[in-house]
N, CA, C and O of each residue as an XYZ file, in Angstrom:
352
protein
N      39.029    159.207   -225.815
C      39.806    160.394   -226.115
C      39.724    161.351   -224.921
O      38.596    161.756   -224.639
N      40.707    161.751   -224.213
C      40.922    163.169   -222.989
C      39.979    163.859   -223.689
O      39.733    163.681   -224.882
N      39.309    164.844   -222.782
C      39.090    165.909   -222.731
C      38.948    167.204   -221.586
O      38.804    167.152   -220.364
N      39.019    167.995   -222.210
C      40.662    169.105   -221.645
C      38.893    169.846   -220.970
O      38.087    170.137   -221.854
N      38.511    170.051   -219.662
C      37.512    170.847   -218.904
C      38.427    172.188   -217.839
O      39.617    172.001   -217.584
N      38.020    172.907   -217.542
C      38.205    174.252   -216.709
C      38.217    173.661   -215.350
O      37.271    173.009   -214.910
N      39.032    173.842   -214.861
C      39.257    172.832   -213.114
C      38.087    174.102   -212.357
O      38.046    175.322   -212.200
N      37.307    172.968   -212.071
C      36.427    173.212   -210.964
C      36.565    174.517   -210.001
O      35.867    175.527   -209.926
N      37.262    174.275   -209.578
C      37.741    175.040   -208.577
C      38.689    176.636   -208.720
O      38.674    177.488   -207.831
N      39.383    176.755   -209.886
C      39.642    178.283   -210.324
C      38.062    179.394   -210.246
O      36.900    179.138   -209.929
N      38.748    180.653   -210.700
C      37.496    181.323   -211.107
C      38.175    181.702   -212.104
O      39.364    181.540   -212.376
N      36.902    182.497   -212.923
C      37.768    183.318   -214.142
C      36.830    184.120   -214.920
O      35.679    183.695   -214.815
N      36.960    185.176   -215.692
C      36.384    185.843   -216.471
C      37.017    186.166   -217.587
O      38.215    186.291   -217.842
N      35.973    186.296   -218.273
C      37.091    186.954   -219.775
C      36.182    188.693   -220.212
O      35.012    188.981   -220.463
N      37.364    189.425   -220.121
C      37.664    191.216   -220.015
C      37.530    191.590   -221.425
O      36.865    190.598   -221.723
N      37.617    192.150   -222.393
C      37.797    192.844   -223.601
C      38.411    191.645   -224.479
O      39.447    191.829   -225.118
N      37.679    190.303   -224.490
C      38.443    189.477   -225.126
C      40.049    188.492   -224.597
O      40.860    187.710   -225.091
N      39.744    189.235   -223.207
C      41.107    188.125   -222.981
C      40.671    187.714   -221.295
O      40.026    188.321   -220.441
N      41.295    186.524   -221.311
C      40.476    185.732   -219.867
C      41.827    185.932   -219.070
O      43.005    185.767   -219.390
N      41.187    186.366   -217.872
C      41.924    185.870   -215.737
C      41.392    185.325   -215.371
O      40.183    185.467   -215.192
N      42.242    184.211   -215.019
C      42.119    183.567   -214.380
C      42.460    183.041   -212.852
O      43.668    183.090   -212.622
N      41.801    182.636   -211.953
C      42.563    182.572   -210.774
C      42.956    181.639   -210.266
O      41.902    181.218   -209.790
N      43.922    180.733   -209.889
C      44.041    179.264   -209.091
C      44.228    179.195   -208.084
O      45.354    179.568   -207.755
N      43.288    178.689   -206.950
C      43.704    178.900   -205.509
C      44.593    178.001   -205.204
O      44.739    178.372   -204.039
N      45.341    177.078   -205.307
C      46.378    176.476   -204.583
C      47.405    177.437   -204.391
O      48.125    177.364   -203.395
N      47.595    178.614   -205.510
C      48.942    179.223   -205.394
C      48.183    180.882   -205.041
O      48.706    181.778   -204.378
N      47.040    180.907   -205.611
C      46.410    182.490   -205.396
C      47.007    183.528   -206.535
O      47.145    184.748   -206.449
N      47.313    182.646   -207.621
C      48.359    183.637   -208.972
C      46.706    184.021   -209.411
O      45.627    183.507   -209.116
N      47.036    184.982   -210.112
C      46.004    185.651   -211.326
C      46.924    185.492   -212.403
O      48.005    186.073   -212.497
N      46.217    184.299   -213.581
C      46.522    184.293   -214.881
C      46.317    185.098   -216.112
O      45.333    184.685   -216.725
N      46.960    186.199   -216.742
C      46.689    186.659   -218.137
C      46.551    185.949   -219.228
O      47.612    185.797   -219.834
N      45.344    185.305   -219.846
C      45.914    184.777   -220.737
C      45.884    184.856   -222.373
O      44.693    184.773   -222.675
N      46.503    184.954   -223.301
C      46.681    185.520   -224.443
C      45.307    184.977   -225.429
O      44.506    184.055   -225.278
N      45.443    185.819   -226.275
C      44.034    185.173   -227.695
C      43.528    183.899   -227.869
O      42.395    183.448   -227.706
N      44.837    183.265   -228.322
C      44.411    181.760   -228.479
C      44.127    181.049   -226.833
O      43.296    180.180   -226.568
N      44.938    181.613   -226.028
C      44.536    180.756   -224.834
C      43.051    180.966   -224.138
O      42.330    180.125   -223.600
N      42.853    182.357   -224.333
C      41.308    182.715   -223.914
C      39.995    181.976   -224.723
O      38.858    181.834   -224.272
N      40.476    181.577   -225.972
C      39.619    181.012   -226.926
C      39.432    179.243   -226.192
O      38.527    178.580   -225.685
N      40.809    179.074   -226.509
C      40.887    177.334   -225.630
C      39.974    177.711   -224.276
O      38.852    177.216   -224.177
N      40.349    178.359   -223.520
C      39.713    178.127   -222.301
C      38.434    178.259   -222.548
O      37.700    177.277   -222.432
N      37.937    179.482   -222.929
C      36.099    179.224   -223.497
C      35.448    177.873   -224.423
O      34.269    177.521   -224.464
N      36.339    177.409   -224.963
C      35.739    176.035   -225.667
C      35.731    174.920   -224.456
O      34.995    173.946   -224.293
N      36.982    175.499   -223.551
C      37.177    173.789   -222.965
C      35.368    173.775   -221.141
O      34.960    172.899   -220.378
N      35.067    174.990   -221.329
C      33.642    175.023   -220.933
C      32.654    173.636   -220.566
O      32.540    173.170   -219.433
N      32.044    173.154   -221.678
C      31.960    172.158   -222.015
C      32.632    170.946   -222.275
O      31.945    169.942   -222.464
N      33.801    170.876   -222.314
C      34.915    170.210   -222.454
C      35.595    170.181   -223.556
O      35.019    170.936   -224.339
N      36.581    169.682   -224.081
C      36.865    170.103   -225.801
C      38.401    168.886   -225.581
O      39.192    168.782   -224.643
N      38.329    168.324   -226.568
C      39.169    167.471   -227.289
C      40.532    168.136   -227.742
O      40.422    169.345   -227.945
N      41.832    167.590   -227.950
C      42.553    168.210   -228.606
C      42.220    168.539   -230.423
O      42.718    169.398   -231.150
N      41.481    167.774   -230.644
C      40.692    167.671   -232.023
C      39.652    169.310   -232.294
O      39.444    170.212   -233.105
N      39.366    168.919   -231.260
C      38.232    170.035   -231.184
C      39.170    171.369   -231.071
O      38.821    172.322   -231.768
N      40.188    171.501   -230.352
C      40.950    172.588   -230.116
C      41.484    172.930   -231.040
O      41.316    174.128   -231.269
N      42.273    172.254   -231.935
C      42.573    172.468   -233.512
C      41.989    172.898   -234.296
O      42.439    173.580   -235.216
N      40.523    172.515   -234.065
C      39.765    173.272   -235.428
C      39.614    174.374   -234.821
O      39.900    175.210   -235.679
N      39.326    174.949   -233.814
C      38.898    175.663   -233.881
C      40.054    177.007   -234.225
O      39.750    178.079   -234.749
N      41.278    176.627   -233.813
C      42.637    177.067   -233.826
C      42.497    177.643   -235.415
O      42.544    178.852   -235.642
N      42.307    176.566   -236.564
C      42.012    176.586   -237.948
C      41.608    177.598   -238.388
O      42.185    178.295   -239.222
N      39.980    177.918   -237.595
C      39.284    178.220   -238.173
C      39.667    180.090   -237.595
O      39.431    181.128   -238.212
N      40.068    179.974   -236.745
C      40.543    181.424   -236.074
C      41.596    181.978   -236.553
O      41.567    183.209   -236.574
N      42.519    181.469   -236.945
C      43.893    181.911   -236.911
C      44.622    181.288   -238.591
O      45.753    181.553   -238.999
N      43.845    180.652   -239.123
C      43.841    180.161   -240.441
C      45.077    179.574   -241.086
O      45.623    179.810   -242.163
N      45.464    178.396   -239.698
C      46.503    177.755   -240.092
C      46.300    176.177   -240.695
O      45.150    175.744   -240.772
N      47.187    175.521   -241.025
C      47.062    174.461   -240.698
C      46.814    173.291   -240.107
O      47.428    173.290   -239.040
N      46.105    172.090   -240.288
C      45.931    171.511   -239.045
C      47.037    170.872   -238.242
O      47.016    170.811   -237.013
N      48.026    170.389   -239.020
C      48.953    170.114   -237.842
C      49.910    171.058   -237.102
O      50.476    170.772   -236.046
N      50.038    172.293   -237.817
C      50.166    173.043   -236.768
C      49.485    173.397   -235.401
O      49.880    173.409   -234.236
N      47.931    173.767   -236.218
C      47.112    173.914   -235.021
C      47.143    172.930   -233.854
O      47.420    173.084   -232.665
N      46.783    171.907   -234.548
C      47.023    170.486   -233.448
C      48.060    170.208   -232.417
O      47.966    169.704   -231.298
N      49.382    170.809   -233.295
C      50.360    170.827   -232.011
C      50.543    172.009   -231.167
O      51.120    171.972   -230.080
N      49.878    173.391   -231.860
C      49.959    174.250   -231.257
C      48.558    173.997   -229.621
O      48.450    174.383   -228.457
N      48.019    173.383   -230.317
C      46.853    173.291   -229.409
C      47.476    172.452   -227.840
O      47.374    172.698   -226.638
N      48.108    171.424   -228.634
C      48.345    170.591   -227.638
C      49.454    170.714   -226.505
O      49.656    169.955   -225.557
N      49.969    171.623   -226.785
C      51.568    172.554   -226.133
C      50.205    173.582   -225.245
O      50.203    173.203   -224.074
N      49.213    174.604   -225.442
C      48.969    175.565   -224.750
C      47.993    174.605   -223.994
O      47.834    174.933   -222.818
N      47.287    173.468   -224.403
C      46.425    172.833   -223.318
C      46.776    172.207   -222.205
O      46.082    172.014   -221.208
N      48.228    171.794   -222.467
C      49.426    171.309   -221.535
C      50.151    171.906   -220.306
O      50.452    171.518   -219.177
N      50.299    173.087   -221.084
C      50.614    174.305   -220.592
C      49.288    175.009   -219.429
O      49.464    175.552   -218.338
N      48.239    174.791   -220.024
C      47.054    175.177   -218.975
C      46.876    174.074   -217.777
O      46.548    174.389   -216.633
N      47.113    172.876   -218.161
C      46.649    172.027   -217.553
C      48.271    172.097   -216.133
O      48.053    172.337   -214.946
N      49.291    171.906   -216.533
C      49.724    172.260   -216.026
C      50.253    173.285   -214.705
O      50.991    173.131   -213.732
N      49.367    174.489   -215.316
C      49.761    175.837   -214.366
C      47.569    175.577   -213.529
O      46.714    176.417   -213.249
N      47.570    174.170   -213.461
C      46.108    174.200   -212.730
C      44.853    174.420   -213.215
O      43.863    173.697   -213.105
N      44.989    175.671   -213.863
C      43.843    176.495   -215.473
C      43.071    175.425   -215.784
O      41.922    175.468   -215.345
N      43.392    174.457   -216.436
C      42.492    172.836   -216.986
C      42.751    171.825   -215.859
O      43.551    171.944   -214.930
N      41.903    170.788   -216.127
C      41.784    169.484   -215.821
C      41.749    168.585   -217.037
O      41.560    169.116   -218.131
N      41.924    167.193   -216.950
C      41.986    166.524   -218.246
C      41.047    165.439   -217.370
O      41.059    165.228   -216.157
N      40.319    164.896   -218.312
C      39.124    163.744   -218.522
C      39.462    162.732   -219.367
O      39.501    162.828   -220.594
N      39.780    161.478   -218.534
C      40.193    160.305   -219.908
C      38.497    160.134   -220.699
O      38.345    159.410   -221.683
């Protein structure tokens, strides 16, 4: 199963509950919203799309297949804009 880790190489902090992030290939500073600051602090240690769902669940008190796809669209989305790395 992937799992979704914080690319090495960004920096980042999280402010009053919400994480910046930085990616040096491009030098952007990322804002990133509730649920995404949450994903990024789980994916620390690394975190599953499984794992990202519950926790989605347990925060935001949806469903799991919502969560699950919601999870899997913003981890995509991170991984994408550099933010994550993925681990087969």
């Amino acid at each position: 199963m992937a799992r979704y880790r914080r690319n090495p190489q960004t920096a980042g902090r999280v402010i009053d509950g919400q994480a910046f992030v930085v990616t040096p290939d491009d030098n952007k500073l990322h804002t990133l919203n509730g649920a995404a600051t949450m994903l990024w602090k789980l994916t620390a240690a690394g975190a599953s799309i499984d794992d990202a769902a519950a926790a989605l669940c347990t925060e935001y008190e949806v469903d799991l297949a919502t969560a699950r796809a919601d999870a899997a669209a913003c981890l995509d989305d991170l991984v994408a804009r550099h933010i994550l790395v993925v681990e087969p």
